[in-house]
N, C-alpha and C positions, 0 to 999 in steps of 0.2 A: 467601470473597471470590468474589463473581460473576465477574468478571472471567477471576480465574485458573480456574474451572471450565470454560468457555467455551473457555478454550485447552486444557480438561486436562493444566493444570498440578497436581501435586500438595507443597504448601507447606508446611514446618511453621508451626506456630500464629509463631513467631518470625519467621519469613518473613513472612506475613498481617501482623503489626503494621507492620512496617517499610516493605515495601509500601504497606500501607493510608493511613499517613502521608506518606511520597513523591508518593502519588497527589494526597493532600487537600491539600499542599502544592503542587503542580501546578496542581491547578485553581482552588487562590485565586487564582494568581499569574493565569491566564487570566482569572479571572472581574474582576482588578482592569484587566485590558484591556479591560474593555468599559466604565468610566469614562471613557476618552478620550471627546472632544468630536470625532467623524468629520465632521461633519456639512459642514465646509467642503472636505474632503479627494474628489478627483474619484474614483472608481472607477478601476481598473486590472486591462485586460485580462493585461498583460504586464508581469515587474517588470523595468527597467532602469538601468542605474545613468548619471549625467549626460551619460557619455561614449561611451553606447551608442545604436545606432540600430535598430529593429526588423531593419531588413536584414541586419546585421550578426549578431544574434544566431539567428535562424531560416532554416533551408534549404530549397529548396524540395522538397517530398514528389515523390518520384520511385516509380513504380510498377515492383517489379525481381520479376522472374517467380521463384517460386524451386516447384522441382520435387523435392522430398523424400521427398512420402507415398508413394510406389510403393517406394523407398527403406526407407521406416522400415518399410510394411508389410511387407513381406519378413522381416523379422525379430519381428513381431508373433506371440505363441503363439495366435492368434486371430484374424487377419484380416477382416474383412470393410468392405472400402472404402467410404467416405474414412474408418472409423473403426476400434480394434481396443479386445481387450475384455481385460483383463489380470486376474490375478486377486487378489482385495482386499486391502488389505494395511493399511486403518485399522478399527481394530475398539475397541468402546466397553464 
């Protein structure tokens, strides 16, 4: 299964079947979603429910300084600002 190689996952064949079926079962169930009739339904930036008001549900984005990297580098085996270099740890 592509899928699970992509993640390197390693599956028994038992796994793969079961899997494979959940998946293909999955995406009928999506592909029977695109049978709906959208066409009269407006687009939505935002989903709310009757008794919600944008306001209500969204804050406004605040800009908060936050001063870390001097911080983290310090403890970095490898430093070299703003970034540090660690050593690999995903191997294929």
């Amino acid at each position: 299964m592509r899928v699970a190689e992509l993640a390197h996952l390693e599956l028994s064949e038992a796994e793969i079947e079961m899997f494979s079926r959940q998946l293909d079962s999955i995406l009928t169930y999506a592909e029977k979603l695109n049978e709906l009739d959208t066409s009269k339904v407006e687009p939505m930036a935002q989903v709310l429910s009757d008794d919600q008001t944008a306001d209500a549900t969204l804050r406004e984005d605040l800009i908060v300084p936050c001063a870390v990297a001097e911080d983290v580098l310090k403890h970095a085996p490898d430093p070299e600002p703003p970034y540090f270099r660690v050593p690999k740890v995903i191997e294929r």
